[in-house]
N, C-alpha and C positions, 0 to 999 in steps of 0.2 A: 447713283450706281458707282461702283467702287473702279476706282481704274488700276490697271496693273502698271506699277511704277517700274518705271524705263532701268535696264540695265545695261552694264559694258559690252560690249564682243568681246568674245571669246579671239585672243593673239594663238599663234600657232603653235610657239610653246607652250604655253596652257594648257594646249586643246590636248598636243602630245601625252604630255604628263596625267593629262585628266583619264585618258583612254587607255595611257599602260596601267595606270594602278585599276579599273577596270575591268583588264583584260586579267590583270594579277591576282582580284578579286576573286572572277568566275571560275580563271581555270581549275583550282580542287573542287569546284563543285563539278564541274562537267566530266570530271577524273570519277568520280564517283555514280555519276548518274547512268543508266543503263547506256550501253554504246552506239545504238541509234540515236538514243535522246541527244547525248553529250555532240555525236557531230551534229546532227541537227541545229543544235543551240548554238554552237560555236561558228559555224558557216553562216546561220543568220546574225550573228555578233557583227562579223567581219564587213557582212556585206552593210547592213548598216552604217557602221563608223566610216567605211569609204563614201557612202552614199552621201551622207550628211556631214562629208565633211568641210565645207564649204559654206550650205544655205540647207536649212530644217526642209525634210522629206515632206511632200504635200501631205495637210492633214488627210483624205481620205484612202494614199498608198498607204501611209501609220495604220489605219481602224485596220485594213485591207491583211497587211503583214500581222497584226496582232491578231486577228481572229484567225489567222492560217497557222500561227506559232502556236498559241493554245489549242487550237482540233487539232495537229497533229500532235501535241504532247497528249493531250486527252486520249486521245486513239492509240497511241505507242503505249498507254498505262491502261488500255483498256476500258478507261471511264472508271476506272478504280482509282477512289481518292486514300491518300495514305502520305508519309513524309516524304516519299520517293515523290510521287505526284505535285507534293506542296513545293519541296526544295525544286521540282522541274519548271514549275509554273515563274516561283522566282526568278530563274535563270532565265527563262522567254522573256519577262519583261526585260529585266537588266541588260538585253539583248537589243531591243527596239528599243531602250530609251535612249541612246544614241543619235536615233532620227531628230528628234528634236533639242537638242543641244545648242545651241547657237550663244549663249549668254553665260557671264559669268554663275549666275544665278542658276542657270540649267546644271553649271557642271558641279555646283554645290550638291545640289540636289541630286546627280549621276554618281558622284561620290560615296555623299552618303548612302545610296541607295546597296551601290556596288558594297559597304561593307557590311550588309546583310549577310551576303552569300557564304563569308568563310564560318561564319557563325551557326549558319545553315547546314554546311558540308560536314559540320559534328554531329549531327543527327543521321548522317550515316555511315560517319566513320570517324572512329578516334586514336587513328594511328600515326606515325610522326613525320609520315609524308603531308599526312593533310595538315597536321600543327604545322609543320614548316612553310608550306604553299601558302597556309592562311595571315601566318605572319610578315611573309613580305607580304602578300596580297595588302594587309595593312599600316605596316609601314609604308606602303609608296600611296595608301590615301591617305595618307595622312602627309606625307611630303603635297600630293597633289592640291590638297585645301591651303596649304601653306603657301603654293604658287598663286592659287586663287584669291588671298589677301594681299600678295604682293600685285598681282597687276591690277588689284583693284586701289590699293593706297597708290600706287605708282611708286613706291620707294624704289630707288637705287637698288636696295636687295635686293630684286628681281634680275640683275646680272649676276648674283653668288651663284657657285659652282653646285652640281649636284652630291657632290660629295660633303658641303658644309650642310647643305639641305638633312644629307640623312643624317649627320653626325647631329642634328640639334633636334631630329627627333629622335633620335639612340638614347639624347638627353632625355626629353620626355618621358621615353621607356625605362630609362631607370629612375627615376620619380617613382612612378608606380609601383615595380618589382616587387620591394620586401615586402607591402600591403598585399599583391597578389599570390605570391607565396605563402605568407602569414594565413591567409583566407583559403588556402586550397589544402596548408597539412592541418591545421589548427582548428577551423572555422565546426564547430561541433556539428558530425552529419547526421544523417537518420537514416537507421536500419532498413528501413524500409519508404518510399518518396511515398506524399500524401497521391501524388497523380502521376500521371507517365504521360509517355508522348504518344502520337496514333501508330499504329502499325503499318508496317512496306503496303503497299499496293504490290509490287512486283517483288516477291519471297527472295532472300537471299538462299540460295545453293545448300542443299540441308540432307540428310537422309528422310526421304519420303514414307508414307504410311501404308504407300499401295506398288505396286510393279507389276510392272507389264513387260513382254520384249521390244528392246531398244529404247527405252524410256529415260534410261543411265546414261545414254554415249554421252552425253554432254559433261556430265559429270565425272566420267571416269578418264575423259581426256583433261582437266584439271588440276594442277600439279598446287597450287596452292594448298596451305595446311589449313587441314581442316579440326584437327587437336593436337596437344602437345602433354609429355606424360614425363614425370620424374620418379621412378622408382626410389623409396627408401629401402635399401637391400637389394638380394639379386633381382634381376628380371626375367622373364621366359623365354626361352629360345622363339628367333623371329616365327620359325612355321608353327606356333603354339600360339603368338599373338591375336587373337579375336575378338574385337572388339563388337560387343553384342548391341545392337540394335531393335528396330522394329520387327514384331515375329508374326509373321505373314501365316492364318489358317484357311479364308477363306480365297475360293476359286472359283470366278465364273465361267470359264473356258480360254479365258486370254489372263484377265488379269487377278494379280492376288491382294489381298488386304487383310488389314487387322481387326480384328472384333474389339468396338472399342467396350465393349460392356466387362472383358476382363481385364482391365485397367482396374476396376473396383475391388476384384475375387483379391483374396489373403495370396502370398507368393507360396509355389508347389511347395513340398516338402525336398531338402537338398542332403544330401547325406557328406559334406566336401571330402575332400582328398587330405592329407599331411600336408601340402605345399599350400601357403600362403604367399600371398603378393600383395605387398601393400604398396598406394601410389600417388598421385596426385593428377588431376585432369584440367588442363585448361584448355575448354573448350571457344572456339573461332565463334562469334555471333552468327546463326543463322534464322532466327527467328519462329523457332519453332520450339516444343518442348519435349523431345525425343534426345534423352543422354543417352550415351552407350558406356559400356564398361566392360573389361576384360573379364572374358567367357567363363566363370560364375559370377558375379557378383554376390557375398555373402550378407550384403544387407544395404538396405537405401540409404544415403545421405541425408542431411540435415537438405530441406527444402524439394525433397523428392520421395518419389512413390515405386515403389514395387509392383508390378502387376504379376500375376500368374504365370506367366509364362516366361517371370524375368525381367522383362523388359523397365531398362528409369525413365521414368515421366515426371519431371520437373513441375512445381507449384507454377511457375511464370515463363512466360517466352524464352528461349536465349536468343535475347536481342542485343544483348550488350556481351562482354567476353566475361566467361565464370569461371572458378576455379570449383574444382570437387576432388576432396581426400577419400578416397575406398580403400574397401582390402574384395581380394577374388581368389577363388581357388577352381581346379579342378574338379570337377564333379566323381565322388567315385559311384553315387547311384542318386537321378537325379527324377522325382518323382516317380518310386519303382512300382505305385501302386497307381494305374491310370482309371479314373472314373470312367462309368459307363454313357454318360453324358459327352465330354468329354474324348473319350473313344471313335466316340458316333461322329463327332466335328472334325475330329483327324482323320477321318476316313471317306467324308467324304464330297462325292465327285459330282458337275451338272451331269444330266441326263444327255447323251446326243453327242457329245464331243470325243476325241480321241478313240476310235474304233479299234483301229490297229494296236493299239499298246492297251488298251484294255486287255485284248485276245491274248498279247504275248503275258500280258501281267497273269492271264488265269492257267498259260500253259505253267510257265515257271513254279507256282502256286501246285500244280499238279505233280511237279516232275521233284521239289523241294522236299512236298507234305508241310509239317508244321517249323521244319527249320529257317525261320527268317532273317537270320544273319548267313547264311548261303545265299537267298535271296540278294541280298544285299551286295555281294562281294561278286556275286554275278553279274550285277548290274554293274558296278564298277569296274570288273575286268573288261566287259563289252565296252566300254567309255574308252578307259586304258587304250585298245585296241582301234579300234576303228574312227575314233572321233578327233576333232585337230580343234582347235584354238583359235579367235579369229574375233578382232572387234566391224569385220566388214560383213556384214550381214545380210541375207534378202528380207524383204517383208513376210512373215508370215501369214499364210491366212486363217481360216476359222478352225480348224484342227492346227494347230502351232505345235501341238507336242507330237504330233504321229507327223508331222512335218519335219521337224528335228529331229528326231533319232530315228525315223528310214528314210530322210529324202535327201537332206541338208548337210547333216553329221558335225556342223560347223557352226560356231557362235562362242559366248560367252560366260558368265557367271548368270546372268538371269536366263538362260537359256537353262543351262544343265539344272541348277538348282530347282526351276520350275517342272523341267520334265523327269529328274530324278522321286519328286515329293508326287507328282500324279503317277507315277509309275511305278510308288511301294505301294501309297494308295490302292491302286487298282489289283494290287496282289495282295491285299487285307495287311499291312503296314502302314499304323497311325503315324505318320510326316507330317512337317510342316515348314516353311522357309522361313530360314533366320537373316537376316539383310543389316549389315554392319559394315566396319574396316577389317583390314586385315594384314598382318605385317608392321613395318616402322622403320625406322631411319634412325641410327644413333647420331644423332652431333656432337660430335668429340671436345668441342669448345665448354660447351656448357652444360657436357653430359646429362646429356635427354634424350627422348625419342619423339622423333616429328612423325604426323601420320597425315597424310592429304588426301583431299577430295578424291583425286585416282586411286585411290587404295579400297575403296569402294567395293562392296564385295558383297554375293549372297550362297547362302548355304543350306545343307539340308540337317534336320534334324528326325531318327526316327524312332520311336519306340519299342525298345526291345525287352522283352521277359527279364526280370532279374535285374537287369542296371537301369529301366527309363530311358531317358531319352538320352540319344548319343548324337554326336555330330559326325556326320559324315559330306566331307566336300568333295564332292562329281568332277571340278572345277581342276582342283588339285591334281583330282588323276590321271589328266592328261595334259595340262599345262603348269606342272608349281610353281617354275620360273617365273609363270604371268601372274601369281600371284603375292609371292614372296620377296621380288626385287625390289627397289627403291630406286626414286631418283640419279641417287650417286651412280647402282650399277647400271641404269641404262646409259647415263654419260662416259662411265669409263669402256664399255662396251662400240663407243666408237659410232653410234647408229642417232638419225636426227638431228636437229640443230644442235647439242648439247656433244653429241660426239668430240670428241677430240679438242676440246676448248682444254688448256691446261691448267690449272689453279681454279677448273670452278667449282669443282666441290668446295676447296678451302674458302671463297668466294660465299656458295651457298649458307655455307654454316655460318658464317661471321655474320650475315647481314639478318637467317634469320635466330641469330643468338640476342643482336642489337636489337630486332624487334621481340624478343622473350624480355628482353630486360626494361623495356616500355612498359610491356602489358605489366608485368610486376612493378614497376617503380612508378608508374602512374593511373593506368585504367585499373591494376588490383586493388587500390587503395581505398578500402572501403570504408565503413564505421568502425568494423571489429578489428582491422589495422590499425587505425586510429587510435582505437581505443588500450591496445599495444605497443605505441609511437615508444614510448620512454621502457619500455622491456628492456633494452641493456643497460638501462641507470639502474636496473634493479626496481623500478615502479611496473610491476605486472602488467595495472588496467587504469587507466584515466576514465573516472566519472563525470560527468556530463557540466557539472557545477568544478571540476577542476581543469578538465580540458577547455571550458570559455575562460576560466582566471589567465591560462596560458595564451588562449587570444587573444583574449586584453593586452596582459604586455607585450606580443609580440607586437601585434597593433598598432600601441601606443609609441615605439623605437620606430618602428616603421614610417607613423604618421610625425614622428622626428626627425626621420633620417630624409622624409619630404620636403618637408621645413626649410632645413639645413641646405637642401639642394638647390632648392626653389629660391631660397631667397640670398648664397653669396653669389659673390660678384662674378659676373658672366662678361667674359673676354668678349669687347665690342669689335662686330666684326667689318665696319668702316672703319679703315687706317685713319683719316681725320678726324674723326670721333671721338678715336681713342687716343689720339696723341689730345684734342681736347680735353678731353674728362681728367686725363695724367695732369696738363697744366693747371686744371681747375685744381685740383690734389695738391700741387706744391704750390700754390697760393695760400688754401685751405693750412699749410703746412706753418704760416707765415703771419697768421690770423686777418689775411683779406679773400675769405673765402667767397663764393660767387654764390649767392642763393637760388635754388632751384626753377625759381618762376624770372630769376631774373634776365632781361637780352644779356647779350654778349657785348652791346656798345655801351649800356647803361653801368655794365660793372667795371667796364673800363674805363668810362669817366669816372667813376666813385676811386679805382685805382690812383688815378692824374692827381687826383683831389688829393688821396691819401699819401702818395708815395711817385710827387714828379718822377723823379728818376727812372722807377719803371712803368709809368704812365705812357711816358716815351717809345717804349717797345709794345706796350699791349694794346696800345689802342692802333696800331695797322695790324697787327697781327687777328686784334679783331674784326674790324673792319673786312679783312680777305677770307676771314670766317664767316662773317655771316654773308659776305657776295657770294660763298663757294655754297650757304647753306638752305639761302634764300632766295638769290636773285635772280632772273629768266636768263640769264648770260652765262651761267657759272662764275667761278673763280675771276674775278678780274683782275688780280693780280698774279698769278699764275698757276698753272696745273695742280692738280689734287698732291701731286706727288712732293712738289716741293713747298705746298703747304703744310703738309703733314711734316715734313724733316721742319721746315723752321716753329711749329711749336713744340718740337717734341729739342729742338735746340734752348730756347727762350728758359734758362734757369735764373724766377725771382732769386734777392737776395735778403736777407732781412736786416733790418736797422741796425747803423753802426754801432745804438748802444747794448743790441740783441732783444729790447723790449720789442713786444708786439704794438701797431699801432692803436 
């Protein structure tokens, strides 16, 4: 039976070092993990490393904490496996192997383990928060392993400062550099991966398929951007900006959804407007296949599908950050001719629900006759009137809409929009809810427009004679402020944490212009960029067989410029070392050079031999070399320091006739 061969203890620097680069490891992973999970995992980190830091946690408190870390990640993911899940479960172990640490051996293997996780933490996010976290995280295991060979040789190095530590792996990282540069613009990609990675267990923050009341609040308190847009030419006035989402037909009494069967149907017939908008969309990863575009879109993108109703549905998840070129216009009549199929689905309602606003729906319907754009501007006078704005809500119950417009009068965009579309409905007006953004944010830095999560918004759309379908927002008409503002005006408005901070707009813009110019200068970089790289040399397109000839040599300079680094002379960082190696050198200079495998007393008798005169000086000067380099005493002639000045005094001289000997 095999025995586990004995290793060091772990000294208390070590141990230090071992557990910050550890700690430097985890945290962008726990920055990214849902925010139960991440403290979770960080509070059991802690307590761990305190725990065990002395003497390894008994094996069976270890089994005890690991099966309570994993059921409670399991249980916070729901038992839904996915990267979110995987990159959690890592993080739990990384967490508890701390317990058992005691050896140099342990902390190799902590190390290493620890630099999974920044590697992890790109599979759900690859922004330059996490590149930056993940790169110290790695620089300091990799200084940490570098302690762990020091106290395991016992050299003297194990006193050098932490600042020569990083600088000599700064050196390491520029070894590598031009190869991994070389490999990231050059390395020929593919248009498409043979495989992908598994999908969130826990969805990232998206526009949904379905809506119910209150189902948003979480989302529309969100100020992070959820798309960013660059118009080529004018843009539309902000209260004209709508950005078209999932279009909501069907209604059970509470909540609404999309049929997904017209995903498939040919896109309505669109008559556009004179105004075009042409633009560009980079869309935030959220794991879903629901684009939106500005309220017409005149036709799909390359990698996306039109449904009937409008709506982009993209080939693949957007898991990663995409960009998309459209052009949109206004609608001047937009499907004017409605099928009688069709007709029958926008109109209608379950059996049982909404009593009261049925009844008002049939007086209106009596007192109108056939004009349904009276209808219409009636209902939205009464909104105007009587109804207020309000993300503070009660619960609704089983009537939600004869709850809201006679009881409540108060809530927000899923509220009006849901009880406007059941309330043309029920007055023979084919509605349906449209659920998108709305609004935007110029940043004057890098002339764009941000559009974020709160901007979140839903609308009604309703069929009328002659133009099709029109958009009418309920929403609008009694709060447009709450619809059209941005960011900026609520901070200059003085209201919330944001109030009255002074420079944070200028603040806001900068930092997310620095992150525009990531996602283009490194997550946009795709095949078809690539394959664009030499565009202003005037080389249009790199094919596949000339784009690798450019890898090759960049490659080849690269794996040169390694060479060259790796192997001159590296400044010794023992002062007597290197006044050694110098005197070796002007010996070498003199032709009594000291060969590589030879002691220090042997070449200085061969000196005695060759050249009495300076045999005389080199042979103590060796001798207190090799007591300083050898001997259980140190230096027996005296202190390191004033070893080092007398060789770096000691100038051979060569033969009176200048011959070599």
């Amino acid at each position: 039976m095999f025995k586990r061969a004995p290793t060091l203890p772990l000294d208390a620097d070590t141990r230090r070092w071992v557990l910050l680069a550890t700690g430097a490891c985890l945290l962008p992973l726990l920055l990214q993990l849902p925010s139960p999970l991440g403290w979770l995992i960080g509070v059991a980190a802690a307590a761990m490393a305190g725990l065990a830091w002395r003497r390894p946690a008994p094996a069976a408190l270890r089994l005890l904490l690991a099966v309570g870390v994993v059921g409670a990640v399991l249980a916070l993911t729901s038992f839904r496996l996915g990267r979110d899940t995987g990159c959690a479960l890592l993080a739990a172990m990384l967490a508890i192997k701390p317990a058992e640490t005691v050896g140099l051996r342990d902390a190799r293997s902590l190390v290493g383990f620890a630099l999974f996780a920044p590697f992890a933490t790109f599979l759900l996010d690859q922004g330059p928060l996490t590149l930056g976290l993940g790169l110290v995280g790695a620089i300091l295991g990799l200084v940490a392993l570098q302690r762990c060979a020091e106290a395991e040789s016992g050299d003297r190095a194990g006193a050098i400062g932490w600042r020569q530590r990083v600088a000599g792996i700064g050196r390491l990282l520029a070894i590598g550099l031009p190869l991994a540069l070389a490999a990231f613009w050059l390395f020929p990609r593919l248009g498409s991966p043979f495989w992908g990675v598994p999908e969130r267990a826990l969805a990232r923050p998206g526009l949904s398929d379905s809506m119910a009341p209150g189902q948003w609040l979480d989302f529309m308190t969100d100020d992070s951007p959820a798309l960013r847009v660059r118009f080529f030419g004018p843009a539309p006035p902000t209260s004209q900006m709508y950005w078209r989402g999932p279009v909501m037909w069907n209604f059970d009494g509470r909540e609404w959804t999309q049929p997904r069967w017209l995903g498939g149907v040919e896109p309505a017939a669109v008559r556009p407007s004179n105004v075009r908008y042409d633009y560009e969309l980079e869309i935030e990863p959220t794991d879903r296949r629901q684009l939106v575009a500005l309220d017409l879109p005149l036709a799909a993108p390359e990698r996306a599908r039109l449904s009937l109703d409008h709506r982009l549905i993209a080939d693949r998840p957007l898991s990663a950050l995409t960009r998309w070129r459209m052009q949109s216009s206004p609608p001047a009549a937009y499907e004017p001719q409605l099928k009688q199929t069709l007709r029958r689905f926008a109109l209608g309602l379950p059996e049982g629900y909404n009593p009261r606003t049925l009844t008002l729906a049939r007086q209106w319907r009596a007192e109108a006759g056939a004009d349904d754009r009276a209808i219409v501007d009636r209902a939205l006078a009464w909104i105007r009137r009587d109804f207020a704005y309000t993300l503070d809500t009660p619960l609704l119950g089983r009537n939600s809409v004869d709850e809201f417009l006679f009881d409540t009068q108060r809530g927000f965009c899923e509220h009006y929009s849901s009880a406007f579309v059941v309330l043309m409905r029920a007055a023979g007006i084919p509605a349906r809810v449209v659920t998108g953004y709305t609004g935007g944010y110029r940043n004057p830095i890098g002339d764009y427009w941000i559009v974020r999560r709160s901007d979140a918004h839903a609308w009604a759309e309703v069929w009328l004679d002659g133009r099709g379908w029109v958009r009418v927002d309920p929403t609008a008409a009694v709060a447009p402020e709450n619809i059209y503002d941005t960011l900026a005006d609520r901070a200059s408005a003085g209201g919330g944490l944001l109030g009255g901070l002074e420079g944070f707009g200028t603040v806001l813009n900068l930092s997310d212009w620095l992150r525009r110019g990531w996602n283009d200068f490194v997550l946009g970089f795709d095949a078809s960029r690539q394959q664009r790289l030499l565009a202003p040399l005037g080389i249009e397109r790199l094919d596949g067989q000339r784009l690798g000839l450019l890898f090759g040599v960049a490659a080849g300079l690269a794996l040169l410029w390694m060479a060259w680094l790796s192997t001159r002379g590296v400044r010794e960082r023992d002062p007597v070392l290197r006044a050694w190696h110098r005197l070796a050198a002007r010996y070498d200079r003199i032709g009594l050079a000291r060969a590589p495998d030879e002691p220090a007393l042997a070449w200085a008798e061969r000196v005695s031999q060759a050249r009495p005169d300076l045999g005389a000086a080199l042979g103590p000067l060796s001798q207190r070399f090799s007591d300083w380099r050898y001997a259980a005493g140190g230096d027996a002639g005296g202190d390191a320091r004033s070893l080092a000045h007398a060789l770096r005094a000691h100038r051979p001289t060569p033969t009176p006739s200048g011959d070599r000997p």
